[in-house]
Chimera marker file (.cmm) of the C-alpha trace (Angstrom):
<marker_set name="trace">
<marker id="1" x="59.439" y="-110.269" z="78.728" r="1" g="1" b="0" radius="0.5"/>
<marker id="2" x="60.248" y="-109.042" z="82.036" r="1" g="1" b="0" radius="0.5"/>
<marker id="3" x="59.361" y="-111.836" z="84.361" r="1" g="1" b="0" radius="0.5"/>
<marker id="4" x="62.152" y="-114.340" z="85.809" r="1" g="1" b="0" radius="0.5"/>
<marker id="5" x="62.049" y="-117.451" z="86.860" r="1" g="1" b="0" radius="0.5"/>
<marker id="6" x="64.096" y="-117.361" z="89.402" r="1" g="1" b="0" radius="0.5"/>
<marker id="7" x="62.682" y="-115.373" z="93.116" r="1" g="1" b="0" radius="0.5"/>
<marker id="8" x="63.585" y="-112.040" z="94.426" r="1" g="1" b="0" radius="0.5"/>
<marker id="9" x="66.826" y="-112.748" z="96.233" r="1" g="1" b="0" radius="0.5"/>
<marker id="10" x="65.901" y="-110.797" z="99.508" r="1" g="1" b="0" radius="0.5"/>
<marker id="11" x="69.231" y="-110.309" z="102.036" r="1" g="1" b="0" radius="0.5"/>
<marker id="12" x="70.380" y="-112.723" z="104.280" r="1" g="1" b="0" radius="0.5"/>
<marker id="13" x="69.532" y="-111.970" z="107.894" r="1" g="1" b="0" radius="0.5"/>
<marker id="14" x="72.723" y="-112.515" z="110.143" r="1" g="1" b="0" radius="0.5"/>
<marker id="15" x="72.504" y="-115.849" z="111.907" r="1" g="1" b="0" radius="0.5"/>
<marker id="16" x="71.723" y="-116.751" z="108.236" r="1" g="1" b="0" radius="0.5"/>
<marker id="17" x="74.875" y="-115.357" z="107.382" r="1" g="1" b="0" radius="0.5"/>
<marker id="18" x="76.833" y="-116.403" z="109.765" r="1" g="1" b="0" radius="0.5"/>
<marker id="19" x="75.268" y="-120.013" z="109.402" r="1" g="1" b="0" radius="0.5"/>
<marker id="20" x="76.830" y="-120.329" z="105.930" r="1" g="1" b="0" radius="0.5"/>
<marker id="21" x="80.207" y="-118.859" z="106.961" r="1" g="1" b="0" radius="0.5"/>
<marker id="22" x="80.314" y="-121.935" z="109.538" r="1" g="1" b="0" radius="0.5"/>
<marker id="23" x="79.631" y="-124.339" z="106.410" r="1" g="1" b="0" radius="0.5"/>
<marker id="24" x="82.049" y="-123.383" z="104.657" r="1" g="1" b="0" radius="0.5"/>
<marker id="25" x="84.553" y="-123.421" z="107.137" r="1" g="1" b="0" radius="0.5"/>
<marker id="26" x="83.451" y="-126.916" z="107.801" r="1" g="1" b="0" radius="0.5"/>
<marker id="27" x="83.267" y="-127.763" z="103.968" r="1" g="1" b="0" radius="0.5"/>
<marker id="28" x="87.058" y="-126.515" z="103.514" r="1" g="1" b="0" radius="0.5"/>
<marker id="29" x="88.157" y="-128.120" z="106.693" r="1" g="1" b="0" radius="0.5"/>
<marker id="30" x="87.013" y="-131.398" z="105.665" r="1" g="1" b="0" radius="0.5"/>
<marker id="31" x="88.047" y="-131.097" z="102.115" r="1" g="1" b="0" radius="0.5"/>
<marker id="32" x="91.828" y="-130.334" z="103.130" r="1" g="1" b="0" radius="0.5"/>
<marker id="33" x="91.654" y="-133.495" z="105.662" r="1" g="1" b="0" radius="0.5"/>
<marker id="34" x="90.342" y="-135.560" z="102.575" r="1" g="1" b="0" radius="0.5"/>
<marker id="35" x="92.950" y="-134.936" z="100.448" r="1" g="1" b="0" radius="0.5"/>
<marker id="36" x="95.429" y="-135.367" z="102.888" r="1" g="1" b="0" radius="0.5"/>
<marker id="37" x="94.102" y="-138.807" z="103.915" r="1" g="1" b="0" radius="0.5"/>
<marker id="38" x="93.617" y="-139.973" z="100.391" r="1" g="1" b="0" radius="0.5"/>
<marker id="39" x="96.829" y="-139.008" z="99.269" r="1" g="1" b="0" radius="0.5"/>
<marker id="40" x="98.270" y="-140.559" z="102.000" r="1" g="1" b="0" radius="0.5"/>
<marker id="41" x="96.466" y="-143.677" z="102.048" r="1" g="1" b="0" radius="0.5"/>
<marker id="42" x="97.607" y="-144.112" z="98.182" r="1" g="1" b="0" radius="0.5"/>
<marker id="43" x="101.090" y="-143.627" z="98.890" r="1" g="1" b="0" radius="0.5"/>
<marker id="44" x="100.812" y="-145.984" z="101.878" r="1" g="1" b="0" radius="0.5"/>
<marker id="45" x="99.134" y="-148.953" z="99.414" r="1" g="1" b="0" radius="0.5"/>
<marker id="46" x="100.452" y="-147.668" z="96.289" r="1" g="1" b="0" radius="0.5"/>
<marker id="47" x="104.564" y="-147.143" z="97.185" r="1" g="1" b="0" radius="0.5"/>
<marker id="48" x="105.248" y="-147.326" z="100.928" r="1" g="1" b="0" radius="0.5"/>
<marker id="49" x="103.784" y="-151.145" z="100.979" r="1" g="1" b="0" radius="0.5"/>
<marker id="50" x="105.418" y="-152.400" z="97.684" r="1" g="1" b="0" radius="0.5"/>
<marker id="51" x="109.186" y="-151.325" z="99.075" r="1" g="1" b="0" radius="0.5"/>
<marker id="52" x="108.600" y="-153.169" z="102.352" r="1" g="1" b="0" radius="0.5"/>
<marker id="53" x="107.649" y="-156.606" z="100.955" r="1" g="1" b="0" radius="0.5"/>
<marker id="54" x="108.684" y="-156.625" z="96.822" r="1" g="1" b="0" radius="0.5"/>
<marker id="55" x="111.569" y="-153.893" z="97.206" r="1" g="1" b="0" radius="0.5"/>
<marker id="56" x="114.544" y="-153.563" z="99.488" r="1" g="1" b="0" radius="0.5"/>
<marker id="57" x="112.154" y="-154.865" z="102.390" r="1" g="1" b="0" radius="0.5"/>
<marker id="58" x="112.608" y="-151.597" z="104.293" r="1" g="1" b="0" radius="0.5"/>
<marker id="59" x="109.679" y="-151.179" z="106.531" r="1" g="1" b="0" radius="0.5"/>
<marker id="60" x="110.619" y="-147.202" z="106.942" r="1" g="1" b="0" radius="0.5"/>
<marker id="61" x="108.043" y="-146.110" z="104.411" r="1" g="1" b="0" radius="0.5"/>
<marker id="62" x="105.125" y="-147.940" z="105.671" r="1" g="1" b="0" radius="0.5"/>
<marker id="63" x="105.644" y="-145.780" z="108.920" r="1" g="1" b="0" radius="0.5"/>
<marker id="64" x="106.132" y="-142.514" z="107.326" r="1" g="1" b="0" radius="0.5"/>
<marker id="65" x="102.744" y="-142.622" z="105.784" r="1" g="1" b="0" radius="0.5"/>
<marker id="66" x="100.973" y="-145.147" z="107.952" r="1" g="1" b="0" radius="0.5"/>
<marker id="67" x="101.075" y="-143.313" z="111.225" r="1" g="1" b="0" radius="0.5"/>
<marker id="68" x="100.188" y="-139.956" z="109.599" r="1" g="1" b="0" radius="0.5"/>
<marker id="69" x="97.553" y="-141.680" z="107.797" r="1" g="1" b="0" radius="0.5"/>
<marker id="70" x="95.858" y="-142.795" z="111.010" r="1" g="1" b="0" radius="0.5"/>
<marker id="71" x="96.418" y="-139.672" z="112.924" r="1" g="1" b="0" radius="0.5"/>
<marker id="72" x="94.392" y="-137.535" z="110.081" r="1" g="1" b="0" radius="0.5"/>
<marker id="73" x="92.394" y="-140.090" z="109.450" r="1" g="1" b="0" radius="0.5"/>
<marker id="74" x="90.799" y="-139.443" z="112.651" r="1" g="1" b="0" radius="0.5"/>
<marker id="75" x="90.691" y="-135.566" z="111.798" r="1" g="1" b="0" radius="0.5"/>
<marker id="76" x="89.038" y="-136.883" z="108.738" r="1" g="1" b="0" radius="0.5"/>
<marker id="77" x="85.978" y="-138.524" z="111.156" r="1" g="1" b="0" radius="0.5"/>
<marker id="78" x="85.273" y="-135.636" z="113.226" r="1" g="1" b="0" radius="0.5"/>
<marker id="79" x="85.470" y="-133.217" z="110.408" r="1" g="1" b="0" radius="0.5"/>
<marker id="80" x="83.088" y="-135.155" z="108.654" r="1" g="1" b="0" radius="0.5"/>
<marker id="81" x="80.853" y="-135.582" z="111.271" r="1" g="1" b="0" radius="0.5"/>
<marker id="82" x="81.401" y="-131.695" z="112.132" r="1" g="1" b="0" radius="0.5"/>
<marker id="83" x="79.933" y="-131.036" z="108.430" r="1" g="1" b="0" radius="0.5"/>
<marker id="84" x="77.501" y="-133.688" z="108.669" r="1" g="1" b="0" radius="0.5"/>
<marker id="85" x="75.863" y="-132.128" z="111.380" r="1" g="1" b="0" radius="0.5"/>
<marker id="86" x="76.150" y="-128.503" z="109.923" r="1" g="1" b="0" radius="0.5"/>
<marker id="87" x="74.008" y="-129.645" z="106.556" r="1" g="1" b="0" radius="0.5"/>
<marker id="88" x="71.863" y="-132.349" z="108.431" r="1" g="1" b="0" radius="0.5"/>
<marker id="89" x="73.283" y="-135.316" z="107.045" r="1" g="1" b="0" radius="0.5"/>
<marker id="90" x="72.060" y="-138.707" z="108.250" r="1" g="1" b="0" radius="0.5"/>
<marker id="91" x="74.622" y="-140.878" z="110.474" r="1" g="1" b="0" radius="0.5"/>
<marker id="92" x="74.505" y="-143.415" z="107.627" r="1" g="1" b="0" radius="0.5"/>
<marker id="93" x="76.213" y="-141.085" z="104.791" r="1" g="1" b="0" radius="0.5"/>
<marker id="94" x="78.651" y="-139.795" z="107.337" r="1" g="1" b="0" radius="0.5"/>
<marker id="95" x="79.456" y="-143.346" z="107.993" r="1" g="1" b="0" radius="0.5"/>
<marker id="96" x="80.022" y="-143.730" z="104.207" r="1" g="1" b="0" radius="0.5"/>
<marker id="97" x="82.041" y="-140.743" z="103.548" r="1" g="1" b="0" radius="0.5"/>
<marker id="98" x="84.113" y="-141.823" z="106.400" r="1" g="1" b="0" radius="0.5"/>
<marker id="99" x="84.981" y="-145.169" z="105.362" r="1" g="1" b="0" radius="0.5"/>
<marker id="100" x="85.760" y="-143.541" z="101.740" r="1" g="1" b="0" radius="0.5"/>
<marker id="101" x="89.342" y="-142.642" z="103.816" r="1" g="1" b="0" radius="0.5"/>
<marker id="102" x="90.148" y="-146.753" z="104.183" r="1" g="1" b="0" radius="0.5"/>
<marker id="103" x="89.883" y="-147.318" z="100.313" r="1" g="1" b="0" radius="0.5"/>
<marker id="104" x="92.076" y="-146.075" z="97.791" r="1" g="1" b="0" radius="0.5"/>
<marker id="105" x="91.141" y="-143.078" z="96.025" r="1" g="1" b="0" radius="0.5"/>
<marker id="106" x="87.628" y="-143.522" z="97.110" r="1" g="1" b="0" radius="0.5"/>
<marker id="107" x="88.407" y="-140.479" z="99.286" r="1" g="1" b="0" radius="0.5"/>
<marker id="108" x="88.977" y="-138.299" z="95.948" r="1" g="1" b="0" radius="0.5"/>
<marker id="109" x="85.315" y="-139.169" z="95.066" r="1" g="1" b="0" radius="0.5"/>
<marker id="110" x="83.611" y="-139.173" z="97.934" r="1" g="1" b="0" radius="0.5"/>
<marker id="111" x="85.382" y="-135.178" z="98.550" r="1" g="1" b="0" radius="0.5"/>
<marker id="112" x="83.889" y="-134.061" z="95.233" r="1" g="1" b="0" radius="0.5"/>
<marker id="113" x="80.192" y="-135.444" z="95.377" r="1" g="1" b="0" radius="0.5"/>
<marker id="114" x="79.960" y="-133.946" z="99.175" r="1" g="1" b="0" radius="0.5"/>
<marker id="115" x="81.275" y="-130.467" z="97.588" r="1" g="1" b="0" radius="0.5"/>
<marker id="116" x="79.069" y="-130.629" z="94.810" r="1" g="1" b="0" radius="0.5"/>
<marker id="117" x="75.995" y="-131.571" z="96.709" r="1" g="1" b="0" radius="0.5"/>
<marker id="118" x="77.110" y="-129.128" z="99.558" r="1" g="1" b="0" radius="0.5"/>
<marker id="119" x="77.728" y="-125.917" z="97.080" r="1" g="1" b="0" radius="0.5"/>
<marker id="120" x="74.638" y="-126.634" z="95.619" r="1" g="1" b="0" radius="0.5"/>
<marker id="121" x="73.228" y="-126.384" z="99.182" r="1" g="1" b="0" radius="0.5"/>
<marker id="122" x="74.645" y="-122.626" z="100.117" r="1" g="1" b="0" radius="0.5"/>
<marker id="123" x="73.814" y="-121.495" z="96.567" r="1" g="1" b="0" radius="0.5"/>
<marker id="124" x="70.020" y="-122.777" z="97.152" r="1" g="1" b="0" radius="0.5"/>
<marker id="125" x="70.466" y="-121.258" z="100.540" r="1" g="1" b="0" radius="0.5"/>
<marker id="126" x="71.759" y="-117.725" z="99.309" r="1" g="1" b="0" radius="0.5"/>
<marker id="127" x="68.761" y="-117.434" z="96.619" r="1" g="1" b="0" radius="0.5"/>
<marker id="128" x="66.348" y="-118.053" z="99.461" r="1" g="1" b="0" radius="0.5"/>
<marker id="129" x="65.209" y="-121.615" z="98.100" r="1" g="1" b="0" radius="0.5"/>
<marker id="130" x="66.253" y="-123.690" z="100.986" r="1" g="1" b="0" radius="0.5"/>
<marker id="131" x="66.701" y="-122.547" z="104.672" r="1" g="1" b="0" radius="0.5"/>
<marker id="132" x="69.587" y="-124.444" z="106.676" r="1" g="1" b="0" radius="0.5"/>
<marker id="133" x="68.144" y="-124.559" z="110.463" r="1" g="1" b="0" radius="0.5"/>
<link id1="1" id2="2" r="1" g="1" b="0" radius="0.2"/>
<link id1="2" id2="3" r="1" g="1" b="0" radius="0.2"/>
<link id1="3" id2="4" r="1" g="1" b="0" radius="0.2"/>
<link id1="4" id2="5" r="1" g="1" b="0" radius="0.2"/>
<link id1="5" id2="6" r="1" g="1" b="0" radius="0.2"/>
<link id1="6" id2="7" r="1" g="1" b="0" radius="0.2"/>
<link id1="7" id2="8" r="1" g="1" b="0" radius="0.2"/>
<link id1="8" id2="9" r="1" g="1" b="0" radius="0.2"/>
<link id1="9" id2="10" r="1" g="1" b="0" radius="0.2"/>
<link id1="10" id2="11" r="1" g="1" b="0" radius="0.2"/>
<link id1="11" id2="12" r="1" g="1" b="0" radius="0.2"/>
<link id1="12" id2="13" r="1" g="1" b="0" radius="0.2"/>
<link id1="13" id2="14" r="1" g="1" b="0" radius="0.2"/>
<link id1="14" id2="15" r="1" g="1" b="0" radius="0.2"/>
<link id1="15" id2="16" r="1" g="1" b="0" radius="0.2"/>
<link id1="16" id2="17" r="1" g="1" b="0" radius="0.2"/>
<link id1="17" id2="18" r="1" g="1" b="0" radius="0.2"/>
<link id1="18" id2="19" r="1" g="1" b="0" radius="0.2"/>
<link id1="19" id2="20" r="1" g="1" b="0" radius="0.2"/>
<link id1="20" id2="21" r="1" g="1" b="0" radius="0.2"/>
<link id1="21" id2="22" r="1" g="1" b="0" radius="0.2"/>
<link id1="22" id2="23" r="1" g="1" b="0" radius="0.2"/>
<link id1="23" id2="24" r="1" g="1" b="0" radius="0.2"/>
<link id1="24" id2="25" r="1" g="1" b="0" radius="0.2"/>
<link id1="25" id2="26" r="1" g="1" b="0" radius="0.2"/>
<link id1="26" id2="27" r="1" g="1" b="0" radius="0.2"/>
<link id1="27" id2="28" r="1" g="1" b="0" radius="0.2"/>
<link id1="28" id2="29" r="1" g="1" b="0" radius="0.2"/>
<link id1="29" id2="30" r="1" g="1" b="0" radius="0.2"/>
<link id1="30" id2="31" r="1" g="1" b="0" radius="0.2"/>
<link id1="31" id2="32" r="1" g="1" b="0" radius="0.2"/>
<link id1="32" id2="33" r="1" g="1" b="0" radius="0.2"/>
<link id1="33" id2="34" r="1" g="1" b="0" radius="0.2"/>
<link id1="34" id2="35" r="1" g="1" b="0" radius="0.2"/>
<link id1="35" id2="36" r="1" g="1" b="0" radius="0.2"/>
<link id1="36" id2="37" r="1" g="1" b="0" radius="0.2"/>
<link id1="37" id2="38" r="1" g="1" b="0" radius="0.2"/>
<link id1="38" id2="39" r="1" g="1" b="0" radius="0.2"/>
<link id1="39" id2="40" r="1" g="1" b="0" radius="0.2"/>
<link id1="40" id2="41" r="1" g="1" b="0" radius="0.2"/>
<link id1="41" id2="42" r="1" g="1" b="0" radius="0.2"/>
<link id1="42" id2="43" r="1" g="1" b="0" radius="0.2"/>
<link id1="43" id2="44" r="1" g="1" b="0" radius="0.2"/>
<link id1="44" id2="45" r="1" g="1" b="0" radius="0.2"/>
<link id1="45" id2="46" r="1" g="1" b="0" radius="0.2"/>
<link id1="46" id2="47" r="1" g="1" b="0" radius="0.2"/>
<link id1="47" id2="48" r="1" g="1" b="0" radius="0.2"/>
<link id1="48" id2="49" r="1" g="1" b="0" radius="0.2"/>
<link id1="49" id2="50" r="1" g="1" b="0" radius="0.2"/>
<link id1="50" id2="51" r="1" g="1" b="0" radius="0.2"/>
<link id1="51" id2="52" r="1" g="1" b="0" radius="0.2"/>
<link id1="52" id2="53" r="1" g="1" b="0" radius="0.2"/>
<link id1="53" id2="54" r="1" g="1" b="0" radius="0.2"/>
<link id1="54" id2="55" r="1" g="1" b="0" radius="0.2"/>
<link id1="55" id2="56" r="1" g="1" b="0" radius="0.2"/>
<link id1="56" id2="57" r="1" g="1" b="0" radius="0.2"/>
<link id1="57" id2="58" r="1" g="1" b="0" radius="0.2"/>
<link id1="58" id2="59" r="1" g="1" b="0" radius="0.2"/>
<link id1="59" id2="60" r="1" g="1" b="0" radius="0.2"/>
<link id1="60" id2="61" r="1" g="1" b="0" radius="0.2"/>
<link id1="61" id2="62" r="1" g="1" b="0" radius="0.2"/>
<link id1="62" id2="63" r="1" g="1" b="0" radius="0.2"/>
<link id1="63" id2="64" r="1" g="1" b="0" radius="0.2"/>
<link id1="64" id2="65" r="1" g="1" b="0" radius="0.2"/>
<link id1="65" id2="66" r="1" g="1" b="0" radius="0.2"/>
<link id1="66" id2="67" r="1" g="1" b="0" radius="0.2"/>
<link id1="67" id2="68" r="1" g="1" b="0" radius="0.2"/>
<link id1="68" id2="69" r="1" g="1" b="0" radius="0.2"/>
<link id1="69" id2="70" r="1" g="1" b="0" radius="0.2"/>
<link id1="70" id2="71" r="1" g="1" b="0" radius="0.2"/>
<link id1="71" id2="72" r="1" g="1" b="0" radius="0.2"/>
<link id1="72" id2="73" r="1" g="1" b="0" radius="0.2"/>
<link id1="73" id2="74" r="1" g="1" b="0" radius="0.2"/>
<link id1="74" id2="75" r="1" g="1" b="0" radius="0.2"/>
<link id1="75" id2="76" r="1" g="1" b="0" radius="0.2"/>
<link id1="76" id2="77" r="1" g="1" b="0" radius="0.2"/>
<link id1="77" id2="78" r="1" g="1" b="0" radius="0.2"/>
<link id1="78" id2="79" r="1" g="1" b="0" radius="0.2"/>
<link id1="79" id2="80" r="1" g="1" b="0" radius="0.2"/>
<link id1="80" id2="81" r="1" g="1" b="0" radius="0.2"/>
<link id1="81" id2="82" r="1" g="1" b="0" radius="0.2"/>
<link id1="82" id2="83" r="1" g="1" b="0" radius="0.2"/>
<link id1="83" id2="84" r="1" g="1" b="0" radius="0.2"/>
<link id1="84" id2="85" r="1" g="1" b="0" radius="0.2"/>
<link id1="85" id2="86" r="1" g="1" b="0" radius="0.2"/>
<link id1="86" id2="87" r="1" g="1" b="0" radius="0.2"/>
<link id1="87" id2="88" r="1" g="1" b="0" radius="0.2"/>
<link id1="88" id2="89" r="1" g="1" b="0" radius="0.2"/>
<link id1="89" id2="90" r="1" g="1" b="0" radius="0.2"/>
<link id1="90" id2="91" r="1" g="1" b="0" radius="0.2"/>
<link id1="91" id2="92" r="1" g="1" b="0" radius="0.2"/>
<link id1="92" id2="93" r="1" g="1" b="0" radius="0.2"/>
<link id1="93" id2="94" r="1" g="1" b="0" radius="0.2"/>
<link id1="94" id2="95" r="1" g="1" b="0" radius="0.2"/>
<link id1="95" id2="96" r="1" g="1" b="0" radius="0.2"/>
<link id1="96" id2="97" r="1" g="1" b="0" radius="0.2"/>
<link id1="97" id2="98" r="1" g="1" b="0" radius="0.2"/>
<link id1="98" id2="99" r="1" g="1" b="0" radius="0.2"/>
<link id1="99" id2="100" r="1" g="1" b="0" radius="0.2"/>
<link id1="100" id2="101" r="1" g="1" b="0" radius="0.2"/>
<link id1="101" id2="102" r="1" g="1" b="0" radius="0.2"/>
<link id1="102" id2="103" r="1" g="1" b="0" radius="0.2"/>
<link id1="103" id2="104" r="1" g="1" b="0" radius="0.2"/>
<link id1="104" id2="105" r="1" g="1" b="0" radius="0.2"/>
<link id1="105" id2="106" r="1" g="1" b="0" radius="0.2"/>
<link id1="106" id2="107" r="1" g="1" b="0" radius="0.2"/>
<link id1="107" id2="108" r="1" g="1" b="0" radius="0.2"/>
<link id1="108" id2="109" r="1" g="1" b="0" radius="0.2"/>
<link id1="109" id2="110" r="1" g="1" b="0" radius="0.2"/>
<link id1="110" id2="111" r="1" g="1" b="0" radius="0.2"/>
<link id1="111" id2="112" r="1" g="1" b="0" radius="0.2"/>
<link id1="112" id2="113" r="1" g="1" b="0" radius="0.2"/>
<link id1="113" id2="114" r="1" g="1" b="0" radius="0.2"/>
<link id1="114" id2="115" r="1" g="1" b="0" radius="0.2"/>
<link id1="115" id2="116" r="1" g="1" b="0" radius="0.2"/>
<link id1="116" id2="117" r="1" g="1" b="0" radius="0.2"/>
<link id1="117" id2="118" r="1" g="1" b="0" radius="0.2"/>
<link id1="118" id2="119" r="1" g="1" b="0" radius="0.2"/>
<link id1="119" id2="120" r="1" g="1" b="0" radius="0.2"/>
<link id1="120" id2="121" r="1" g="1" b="0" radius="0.2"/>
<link id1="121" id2="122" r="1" g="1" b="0" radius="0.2"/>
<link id1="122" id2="123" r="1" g="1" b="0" radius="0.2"/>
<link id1="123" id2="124" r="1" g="1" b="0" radius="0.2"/>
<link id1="124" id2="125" r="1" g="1" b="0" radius="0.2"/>
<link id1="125" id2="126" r="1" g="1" b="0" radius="0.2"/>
<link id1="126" id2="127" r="1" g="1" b="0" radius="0.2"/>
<link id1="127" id2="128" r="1" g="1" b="0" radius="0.2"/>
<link id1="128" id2="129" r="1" g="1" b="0" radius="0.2"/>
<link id1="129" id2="130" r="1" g="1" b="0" radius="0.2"/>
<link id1="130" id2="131" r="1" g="1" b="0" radius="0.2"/>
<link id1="131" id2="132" r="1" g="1" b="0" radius="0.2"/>
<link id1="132" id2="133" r="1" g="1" b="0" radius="0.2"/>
</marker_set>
């Protein structure tokens, strides 16, 4: 019972190397701007809203996290669409994953299935399944 199922993992030529270095820089970037966002985005709905118009109707919170919101939130669109491009995504699940950062926690989910699917990616990539171009 010597034989394996699984191919002769041969070494990765640079450019292939190098390839998967830029995806996970991209993967990490994005992943850091989605939890920012989200987190933000749920203290905006969650606490900052609440004070202004049930609370002491101070308006101070909603601009603490509303303006940073918006500001990554447009980090949060070009580093999805800098990932996108670096595993071929189509411009309709970019779209998606980029409106995940308008509804509350939606961001938390939509992080985790592209990390999933992505890791699942450079690990098909690594044992010479799949070739990213």
């Amino acid at each position: 019972m010597t034989s394996s199922s699984n191919p002769p993992v041969e070494p990765l030529d640079d450019d292939t190397d190098e390839t998967l270095r830029q995806v996970r820089g991209a993967l990490l970037r994005y992943r850091i701007t989605a939890y920012l966002v989200g987190t933000l985005l749920i203290l905006l709905v969650c606490v900052a809203v609440p004070l202004k118009y049930f609370g002491p109707h101070d308006g101070r919170w909603v601009t603490y996290t509303g303006i940073p919101h918006g500001w990554l939130y447009m980090v949060l669109l070009i580093t999805t669409f800098d990932l996108g491009r670096r595993v071929h995504w189509g411009i309709g699940r970019m779209g998606i994953i980029a409106l995940s950062g308008l509804i509350p926690f939606l961001t938390f989910v939509a992080e985790h299935r592209a990390r999933l699917e992505i890791e699942g990616l450079l690990r098909d990539v690594q044992s010479g399944l799949k070739q990213l171009d």
